[in-house]
C-alpha positions in Angstrom: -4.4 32.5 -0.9 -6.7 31.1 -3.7 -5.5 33.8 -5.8 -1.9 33.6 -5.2 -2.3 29.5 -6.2 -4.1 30.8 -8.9 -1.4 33.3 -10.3 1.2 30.7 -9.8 -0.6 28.1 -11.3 -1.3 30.5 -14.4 1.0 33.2 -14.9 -0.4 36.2 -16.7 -0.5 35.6 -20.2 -1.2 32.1 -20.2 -4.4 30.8 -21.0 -5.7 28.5 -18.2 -6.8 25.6 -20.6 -3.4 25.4 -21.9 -1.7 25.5 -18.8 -4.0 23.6 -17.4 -3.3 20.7 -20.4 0.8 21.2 -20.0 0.7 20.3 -16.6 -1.5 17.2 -16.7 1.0 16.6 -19.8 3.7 16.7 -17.4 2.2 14.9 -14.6 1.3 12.0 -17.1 5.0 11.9 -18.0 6.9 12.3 -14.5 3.9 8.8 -13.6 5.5 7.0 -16.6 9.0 7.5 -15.0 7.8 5.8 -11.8 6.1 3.2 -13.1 9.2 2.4 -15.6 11.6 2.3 -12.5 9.2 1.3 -9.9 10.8 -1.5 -8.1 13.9 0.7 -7.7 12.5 4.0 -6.4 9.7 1.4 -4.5 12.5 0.2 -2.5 14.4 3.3 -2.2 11.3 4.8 -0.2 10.4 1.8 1.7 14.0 1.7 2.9 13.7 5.2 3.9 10.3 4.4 5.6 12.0 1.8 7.6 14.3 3.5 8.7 12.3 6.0 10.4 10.6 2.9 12.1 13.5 2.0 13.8 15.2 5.3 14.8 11.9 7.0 16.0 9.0 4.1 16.1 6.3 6.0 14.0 6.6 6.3 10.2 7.7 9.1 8.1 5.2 12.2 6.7 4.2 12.0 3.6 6.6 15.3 3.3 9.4 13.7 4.9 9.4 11.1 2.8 9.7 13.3 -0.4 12.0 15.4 1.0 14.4 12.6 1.6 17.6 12.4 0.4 16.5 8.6 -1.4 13.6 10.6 -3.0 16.3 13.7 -4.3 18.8 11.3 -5.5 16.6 8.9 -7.7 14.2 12.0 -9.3 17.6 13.9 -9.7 19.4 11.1 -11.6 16.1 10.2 -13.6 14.9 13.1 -14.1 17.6 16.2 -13.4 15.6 18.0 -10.6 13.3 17.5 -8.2 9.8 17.8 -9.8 6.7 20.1 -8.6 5.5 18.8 -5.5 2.1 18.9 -6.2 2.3 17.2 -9.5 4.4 14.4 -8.7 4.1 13.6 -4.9 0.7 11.9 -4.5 0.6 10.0 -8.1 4.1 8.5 -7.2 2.9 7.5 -3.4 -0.5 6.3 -4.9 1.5 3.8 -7.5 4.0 2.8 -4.6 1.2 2.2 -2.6 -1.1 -0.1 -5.3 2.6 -1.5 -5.9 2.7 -2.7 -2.6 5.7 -0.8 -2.0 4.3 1.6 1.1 1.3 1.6 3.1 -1.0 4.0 5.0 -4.3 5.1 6.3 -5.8 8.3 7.2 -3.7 8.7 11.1 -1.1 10.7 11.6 2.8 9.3 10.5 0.7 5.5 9.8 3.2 5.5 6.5 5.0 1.8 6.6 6.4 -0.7 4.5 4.2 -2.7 2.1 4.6 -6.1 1.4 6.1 -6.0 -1.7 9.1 -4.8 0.8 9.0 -7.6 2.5 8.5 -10.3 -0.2 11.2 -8.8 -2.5 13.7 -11.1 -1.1 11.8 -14.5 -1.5 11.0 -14.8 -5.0 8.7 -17.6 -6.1 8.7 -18.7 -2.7 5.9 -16.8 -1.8 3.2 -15.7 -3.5 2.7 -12.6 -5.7 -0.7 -12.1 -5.6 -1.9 -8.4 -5.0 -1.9 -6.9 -0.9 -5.5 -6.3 -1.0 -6.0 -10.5 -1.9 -3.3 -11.3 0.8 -5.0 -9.1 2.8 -8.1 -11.2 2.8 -7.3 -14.5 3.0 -5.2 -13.6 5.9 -8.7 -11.9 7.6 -10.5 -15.2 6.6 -8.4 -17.4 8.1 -8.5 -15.5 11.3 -12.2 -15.6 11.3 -12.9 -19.1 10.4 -10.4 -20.5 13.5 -11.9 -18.6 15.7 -15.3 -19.4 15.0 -13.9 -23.5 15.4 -12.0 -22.7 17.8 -14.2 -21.1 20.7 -12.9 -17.3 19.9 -9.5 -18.0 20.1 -7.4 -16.5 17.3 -4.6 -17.9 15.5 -0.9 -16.7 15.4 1.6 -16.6 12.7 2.9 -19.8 12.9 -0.5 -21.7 11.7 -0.9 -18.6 9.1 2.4 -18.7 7.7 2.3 -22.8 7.3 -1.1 -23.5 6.0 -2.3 -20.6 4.1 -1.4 -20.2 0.5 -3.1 -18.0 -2.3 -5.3 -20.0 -5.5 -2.1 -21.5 -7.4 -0.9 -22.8 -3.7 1.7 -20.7 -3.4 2.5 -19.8 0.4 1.5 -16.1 1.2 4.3 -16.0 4.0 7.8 -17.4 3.6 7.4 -18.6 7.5 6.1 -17.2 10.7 9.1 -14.4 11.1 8.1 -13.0 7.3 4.2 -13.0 8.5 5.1 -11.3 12.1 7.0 -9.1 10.2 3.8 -7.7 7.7 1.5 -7.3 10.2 2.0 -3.5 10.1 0.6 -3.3 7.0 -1.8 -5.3 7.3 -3.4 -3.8 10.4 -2.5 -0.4 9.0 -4.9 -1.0 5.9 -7.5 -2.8 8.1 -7.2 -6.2 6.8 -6.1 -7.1 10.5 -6.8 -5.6 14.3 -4.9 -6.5 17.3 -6.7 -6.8 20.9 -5.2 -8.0 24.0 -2.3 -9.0 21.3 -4.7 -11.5 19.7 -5.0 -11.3 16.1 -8.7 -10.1 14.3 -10.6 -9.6 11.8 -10.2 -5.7 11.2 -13.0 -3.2 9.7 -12.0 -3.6 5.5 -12.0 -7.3 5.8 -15.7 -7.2 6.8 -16.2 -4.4 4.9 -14.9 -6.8 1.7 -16.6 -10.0 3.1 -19.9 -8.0 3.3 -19.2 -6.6 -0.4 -18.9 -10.1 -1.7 -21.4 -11.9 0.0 -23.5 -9.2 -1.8 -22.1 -9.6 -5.0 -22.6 -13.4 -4.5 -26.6 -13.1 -3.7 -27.1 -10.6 -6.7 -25.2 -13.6 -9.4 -27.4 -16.3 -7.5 -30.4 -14.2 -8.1 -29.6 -13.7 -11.6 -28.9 -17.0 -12.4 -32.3 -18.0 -10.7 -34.1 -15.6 -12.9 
């Protein structure tokens, strides 16, 4: 099988160092078409992504997905064709994904909406800043009440009204909006659900650890 890649991959004839600069040539290029029209192929997919959702309750493959008729139509009126698979598929994903466009972790069909999908409606009534900072200060929150309030966690109501991101922007646009991104948020660890309680999941203390760490190291520094 190794070989047969490899004979694909450089036909005889073809020096592999050239072949091997023309393709990340063309993967370099087909990323600068997504980026350019991001927000419209972003959408595209997470609409495609919800779908699924609601017609079989799991989330798409990641070869679903690309195979879609959304994914067809917007690589065949940007670029003409659909592009090779395996330089194209997991750049695009990976810039919908820091985008905030689609979510996932390592489990089987865990592909969901990202918040960008959700907060695409809402303009400047919600903030803007990145998933991976909504992501936290939602964890936070969730750990501070229940440490004041005897182990008892919060729900989306007090999260949606009081928490807000550094310029005091809301992060939710009200309780319906924050019910409706706890997917993602659980799906990338921010958030863990037991007994339908609301927790702290395994990258926000993974984060919290980082940057208590972080903080020690410039205190130490600064003491020096």
């Amino acid at each position: 099988m190794e070989a047969l890649n490899a004979a694909h991959d450089y036909p005889p004839g073809m020096n592999s160092g050239d072949a091997l600069r023309e393709r990340r040539a063309e993967s370099k290029y087909l990323q600068s078409l997504v980026r350019a029209d991001a927000a419209v192929l972003g959408e595209m997919l997470a609409c495609e992504i919800a779908d699924h959702w609601v017609t079989h309750g799991v989330g798409p493959t990641w070869h679903e997905l690309w195979s879609s008729d959304r994914s067809n139509d917007w690589w065949q009126y940007t670029l003409g064709e659909l592009p090779d698979h395996r330089l194209a598929r997991n750049p695009t994903f990976a810039i919908l994904d820091k985008l905030g466009w689609i979510a996932s972790n390592s489990s089987s069909r865990s592909l969901c909406t990202g918040r960008r999908f959700h907060t695409r409606f809402h303009g400047d009534h919600v903030s803007s800043a990145t998933p991976h900072a909504v992501g936290f200060l939602v964890a936070r929150f969730i750990g501070v009440h229940r440490r004041l309030h005897n182990g008892e966690s919060p729900g989306w109501p007090e999260i949606a009204a009081t928490q807000a991101d550094a310029k005091g922007i809301p992060l939710f646009f009200n309780a319906l909006d924050g019910h409706a991104q706890q997917r993602w948020l659980h799906t990338q660890g921010w958030i863990r659900l037991v007994d339908n309680q609301l927790r702290r999941g395994e990258r926000a203390k993974s984060e919290t650890h980082r940057r208590s760490k972080l903080k020690r190291a410039s205190a130490t520094l600064h003491a020096a």
